[in-house]
Structure formats: C-alpha cells, structure tokens
C-alpha positions in Angstrom: -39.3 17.0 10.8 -35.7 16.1 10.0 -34.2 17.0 7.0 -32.1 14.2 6.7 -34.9 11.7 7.1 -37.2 13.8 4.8 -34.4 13.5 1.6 -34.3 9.6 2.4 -38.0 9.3 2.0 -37.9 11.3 -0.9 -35.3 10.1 -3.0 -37.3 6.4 -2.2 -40.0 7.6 -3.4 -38.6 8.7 -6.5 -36.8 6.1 -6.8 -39.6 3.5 -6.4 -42.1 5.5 -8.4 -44.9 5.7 -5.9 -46.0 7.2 -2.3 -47.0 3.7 -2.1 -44.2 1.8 -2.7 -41.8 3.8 -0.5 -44.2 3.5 2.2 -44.1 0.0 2.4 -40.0 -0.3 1.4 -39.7 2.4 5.1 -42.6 0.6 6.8 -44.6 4.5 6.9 -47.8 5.1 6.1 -48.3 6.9 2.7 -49.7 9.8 4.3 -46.4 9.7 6.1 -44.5 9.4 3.0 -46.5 12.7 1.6 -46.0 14.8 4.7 -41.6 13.9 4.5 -42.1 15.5 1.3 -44.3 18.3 1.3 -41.6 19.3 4.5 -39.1 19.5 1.9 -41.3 21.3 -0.8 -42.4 23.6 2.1 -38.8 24.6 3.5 -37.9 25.0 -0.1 -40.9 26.7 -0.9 -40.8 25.0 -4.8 -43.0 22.0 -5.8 -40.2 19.0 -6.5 -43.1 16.4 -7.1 -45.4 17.0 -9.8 -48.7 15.0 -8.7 -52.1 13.8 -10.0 -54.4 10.9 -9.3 -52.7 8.7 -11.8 -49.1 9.5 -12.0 -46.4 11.5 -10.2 -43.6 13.0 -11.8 -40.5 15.3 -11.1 -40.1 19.3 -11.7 -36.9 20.0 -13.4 -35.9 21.5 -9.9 -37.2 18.2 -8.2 -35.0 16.1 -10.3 -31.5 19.1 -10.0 -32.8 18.2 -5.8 -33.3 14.8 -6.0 -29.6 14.3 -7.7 -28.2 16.3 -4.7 -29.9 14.4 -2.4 -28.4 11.2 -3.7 -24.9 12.4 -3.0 -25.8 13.9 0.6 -27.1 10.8 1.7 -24.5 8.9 0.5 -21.8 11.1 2.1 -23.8 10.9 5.1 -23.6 6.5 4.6 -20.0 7.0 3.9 -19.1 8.8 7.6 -21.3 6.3 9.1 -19.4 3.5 7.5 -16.3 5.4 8.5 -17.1 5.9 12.2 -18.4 2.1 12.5 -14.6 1.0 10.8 -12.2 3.3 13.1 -14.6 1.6 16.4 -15.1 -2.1 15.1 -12.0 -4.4 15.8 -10.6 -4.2 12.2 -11.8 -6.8 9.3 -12.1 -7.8 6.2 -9.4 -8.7 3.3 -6.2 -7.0 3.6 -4.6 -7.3 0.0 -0.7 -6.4 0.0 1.9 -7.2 -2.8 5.4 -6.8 -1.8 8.8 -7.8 -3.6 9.4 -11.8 -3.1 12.8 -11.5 -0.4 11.6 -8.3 1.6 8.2 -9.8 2.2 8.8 -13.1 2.7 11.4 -12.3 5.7 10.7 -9.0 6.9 6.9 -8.0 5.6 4.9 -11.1 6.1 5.7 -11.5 9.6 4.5 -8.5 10.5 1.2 -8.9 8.8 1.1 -12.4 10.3 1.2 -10.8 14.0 -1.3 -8.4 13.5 -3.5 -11.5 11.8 -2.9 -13.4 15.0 -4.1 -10.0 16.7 -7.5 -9.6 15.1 -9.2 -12.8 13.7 -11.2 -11.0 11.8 -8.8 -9.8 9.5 -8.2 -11.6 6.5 -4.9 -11.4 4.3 -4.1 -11.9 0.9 -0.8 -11.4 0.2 1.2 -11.3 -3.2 5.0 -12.3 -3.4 6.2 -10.5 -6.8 9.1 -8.5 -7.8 7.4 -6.6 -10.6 5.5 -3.7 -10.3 1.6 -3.9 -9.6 -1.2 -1.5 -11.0 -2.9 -1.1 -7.1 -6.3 -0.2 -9.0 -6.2 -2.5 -11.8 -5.2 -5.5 -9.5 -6.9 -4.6 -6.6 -4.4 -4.2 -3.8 -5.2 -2.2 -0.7 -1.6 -1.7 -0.3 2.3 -2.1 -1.6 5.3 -2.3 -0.2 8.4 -1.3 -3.0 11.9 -0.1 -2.2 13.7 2.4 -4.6 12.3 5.7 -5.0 8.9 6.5 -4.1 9.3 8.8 -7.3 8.7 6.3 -9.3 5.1 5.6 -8.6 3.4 8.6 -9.1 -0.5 9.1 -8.1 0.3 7.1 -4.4 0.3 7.9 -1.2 3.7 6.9 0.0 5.0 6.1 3.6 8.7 5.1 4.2 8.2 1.6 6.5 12.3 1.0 6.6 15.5 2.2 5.4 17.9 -1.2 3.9 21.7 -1.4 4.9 23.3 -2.2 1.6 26.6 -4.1 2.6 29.9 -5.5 0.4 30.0 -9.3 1.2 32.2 -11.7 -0.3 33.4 -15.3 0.7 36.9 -16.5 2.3 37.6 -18.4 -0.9 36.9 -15.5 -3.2 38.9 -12.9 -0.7 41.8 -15.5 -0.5 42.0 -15.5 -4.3 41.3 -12.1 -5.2 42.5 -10.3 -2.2 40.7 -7.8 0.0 39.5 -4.6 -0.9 40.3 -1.7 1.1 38.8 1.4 -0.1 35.5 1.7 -2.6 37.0 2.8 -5.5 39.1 -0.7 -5.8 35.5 -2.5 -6.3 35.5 -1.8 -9.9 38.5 -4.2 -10.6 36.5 -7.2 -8.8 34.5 -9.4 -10.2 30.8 -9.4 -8.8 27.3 -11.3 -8.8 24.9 -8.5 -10.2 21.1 -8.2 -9.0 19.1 -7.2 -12.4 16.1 -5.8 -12.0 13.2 -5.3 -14.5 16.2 -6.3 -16.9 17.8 -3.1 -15.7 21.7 -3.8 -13.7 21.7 -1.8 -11.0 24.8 0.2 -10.0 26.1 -0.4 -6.6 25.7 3.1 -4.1 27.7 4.7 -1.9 26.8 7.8 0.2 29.8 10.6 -0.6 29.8 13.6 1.5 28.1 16.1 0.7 28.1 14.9 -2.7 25.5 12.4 -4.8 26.0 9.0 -3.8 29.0 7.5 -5.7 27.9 4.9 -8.7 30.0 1.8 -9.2 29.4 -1.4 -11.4 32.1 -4.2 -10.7 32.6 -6.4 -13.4 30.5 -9.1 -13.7 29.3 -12.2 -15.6 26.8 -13.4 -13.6 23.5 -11.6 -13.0 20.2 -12.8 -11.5 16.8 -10.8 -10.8 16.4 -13.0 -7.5 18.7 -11.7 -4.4 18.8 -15.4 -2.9 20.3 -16.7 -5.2 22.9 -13.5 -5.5 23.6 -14.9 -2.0 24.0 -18.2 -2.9 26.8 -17.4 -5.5 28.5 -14.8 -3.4 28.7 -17.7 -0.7 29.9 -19.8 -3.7 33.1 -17.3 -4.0 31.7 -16.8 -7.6 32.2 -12.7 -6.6 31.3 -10.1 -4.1 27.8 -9.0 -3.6 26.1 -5.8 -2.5 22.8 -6.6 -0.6 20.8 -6.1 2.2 22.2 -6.9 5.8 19.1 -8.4 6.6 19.5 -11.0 4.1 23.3 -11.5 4.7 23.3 -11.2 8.4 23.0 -15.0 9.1 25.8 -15.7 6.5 28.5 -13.1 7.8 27.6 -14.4 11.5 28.6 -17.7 10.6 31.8 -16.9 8.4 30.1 -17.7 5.1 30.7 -14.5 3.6 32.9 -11.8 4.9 31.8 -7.7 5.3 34.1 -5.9 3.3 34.7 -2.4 3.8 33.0 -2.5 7.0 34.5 1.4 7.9 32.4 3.0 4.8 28.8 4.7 5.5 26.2 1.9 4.1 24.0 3.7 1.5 20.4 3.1 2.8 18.0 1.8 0.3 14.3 2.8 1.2 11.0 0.8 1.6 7.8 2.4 1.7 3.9 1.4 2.2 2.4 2.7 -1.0 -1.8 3.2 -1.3 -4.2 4.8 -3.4 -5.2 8.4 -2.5 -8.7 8.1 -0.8 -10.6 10.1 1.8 -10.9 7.6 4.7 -8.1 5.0 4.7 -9.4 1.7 5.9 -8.4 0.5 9.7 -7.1 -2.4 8.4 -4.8 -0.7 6.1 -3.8 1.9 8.2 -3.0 -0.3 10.8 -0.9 -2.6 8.6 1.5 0.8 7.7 1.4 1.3 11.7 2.8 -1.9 12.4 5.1 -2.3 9.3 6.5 1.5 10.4 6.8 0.5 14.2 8.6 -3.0 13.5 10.8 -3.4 10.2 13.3 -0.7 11.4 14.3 -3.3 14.0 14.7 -6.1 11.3 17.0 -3.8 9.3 20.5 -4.5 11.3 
C-alpha cells in the first residue's frame, strides 16, 4: 500500500472520529479504511488507534503520528500547489504599492503589459508615498527607492537605478546665473522634495569618496515631486529629480540641465517581498518584467 495514501486515510479518520465516516468522506469501504491503517500500525509495528466496539481512540504515539502526518501531507499539498502555479498561465490578485510618481509613469505600465499578457491575472495596485507594512496590509509586493536597508525582514531586488539631475528654468538661470561646478549650489535657492517630513540632501557621487551632501537654500518644500517640477518650471529655484520625470521638460526648453559634465548620483529602486519558500508566479514574474524593462525608462 502507499504510505502517502495510508497517512491521508488515517489522519481522516481521526479527524472524522470514525472508520465509518472517513469511509464515506474517501468513497472506501470501511474495511478499506481499517486495512490503510493497520498498514501503518504494521510498518510501524505500534498500535496508533486504540479500538473497541463502541469507541476508538488515539495512543499517545498515535496522536505524536497523527500530528506529523498533518504536516507531511500538507507539505506534500503545498509542492503540488507549487508545481500546478509554476505550469498554469499565472492568476490571481497581484497586490503592489509603489511611491505615487515612480508608479504611476514607470511601474504601472509595466504591470499593465503583463495584465494585457495574461487575463487571468488580476492587479490591485496602491499609489502611496509612505511606507507599507507588506504583512499587515497585505501586499504581495513593493516597489521603494532609497536603501533597501531600511526595510529589514524583505527580500529585496534592485528593479532600476534613478538619474538624479540639476534642472532649473531660463528665467531663474537668467536671474541667478548659471552654476558651473557643484559646490556653487549651496548659494542658490532651490525647491526641496520632503519626505516623511524629513529634507533630503541633494547627492553627488565623489570619487572614491562618500557621495558629497548639499542642501541649497530653500523656502519652498513639497512631499510631491510633480509639483517640485512645476515650481522649478515656475523659476521659483533649481530642482534635483529624476530624469525620467524631467526629461519631457528639458526636451522642450522648460527647464535647463545644469551641470550636465558631473557623474549623476543614481538613486535605487527595488521590488521588495516577504521571505517565503515558493514565491508565487505572478509575483515573480512581475519582478522579471519590472527588472527587464524600467532600466530602459531611466534615461
């Protein structure tokens, strides 16, 4: 007899209370149902079913086995389950939160494609600067720039690495002048991103050396990078952001690259998830594509 088959039966019947009952939850006979077992109790060669004509009850080894059982034959389920997901076209709710700018332009359309790819694949996607608790709020996945440092306890994959550029407008540059060299950004005035209330220096990769720190001076600060745009384009001050989101603006003449001759200090994204034995196909091909095409989008 097989083993495999003979714990099923067994743990049924335990679970069920009866011979009887299992036999007609498997659709065996109950002489069936008795012979699964006594297999077991055989190859063991201890009594894990304590039986008389009234009642039946487990040995303290029966019950130790019967535990056991429960987690082989839930493994066994689980690599099933696994097998059937990395065959079957993928499905299913993908759930992914990602900062409001870098998804909407850059993440979303990816995960759209791959929608368009497999209908079965639903997404639920979350546009939100803040930082989310993956377990509390249920996400299968995040997408956050910065440091993967900072969230510790995920699996972390870098998707794309951000060109941070120096952009100002023709007005503001024809009032304030050009500047030529990094060090000279201190003495302009800026539009500041603020983050998580935090003001974020602006970064610039030294040689050999840490990246240098500056922090322009500044009265106006906003925790949304559109609308740092916006005032940059304004002439309210010079901005450091993403090319991506610039690259429209400094194509048409509405803001200006400044220092175009200094190394761009690369700010990272990554696909974040929870630590787990068998990643989901749906997930994992949602890092995949993010990996393969948001370089591209980068500039």
């Amino acid at each position: 007899m097989d083993r495999l088959t003979s714990m099923a039966v067994f743990v049924k019947a335990v679970e069920l209370g009866s011979f009887t009952a299992a036999a007609e939850a498997l659709e065996l006979s109950g002489p069936m149902v008795g012979k699964y077992v006594r297999f077991l109790e055989e190859r063991l060669g201890v009594r894990l079913i304590a039986r008389t004509t009234r009642r039946q009850s487990l040995t303290d080894f029966g019950r130790a086995y019967y535990e056991r059982c429960r987690m082989v034959l839930a493994e066994a389920d689980a690599a099933d389950a696994l097998v059937i997901d990395q065959l079957n076209e993928p499905h299913g709710k993908l759930r992914v939160t990602m900062p409001v700018h870098f998804g909407r332009r850059c993440v979303a359309p990816v995960l759209l494609k791959l929608a368009q790819q497999y209908p079965a694949l639903e997404l639920d996607l979350s546009f939100n600067d803040r930082f989310t608790d993956l377990a509390d709020d249920g996400y299968d996945l995040a997408i956050r720039t910065g440091s993967s440092e900072t969230s510790p306890g995920l699996v972390a994959r870098r998707v794309a690495q951000q060109r941070m550029v120096v952009c100002a407008s023709p007005s503001y540059i024809e009032r304030n002048g050009e500047p030529q060299q990094v060090n000279e950004l201190a003495s302009h005035q800026a539009v500041i991103y603020r983050r998580s209330g935090r003001v974020r220096p602006w970064l610039f990769p030294q040689e050999d050396l840490p990246a240098a720190a500056i922090t322009p001076i500044h009265r106006m600060r906003f925790d949304d990078l559109a609308a740092v745009a916006d005032a940059a384009t304004l002439g309210m001050g010079m901005a450091w952001l993403p090319y991506w989101l610039v690259r429209e603006r400094i194509e048409s003449g509405d803001l200006i690259l400044l220092l175009p001759e200094e190394p761009c200090f690369l700010y990272d994204a990554y696909a974040m998830w929870l630590p787990t034995p068998h990643l989901p196909r749906r997930v994992r091909l949602a890092v995949e594509a993010l990996t393969e095409a948001l370089p591209a989008m980068m500039g």
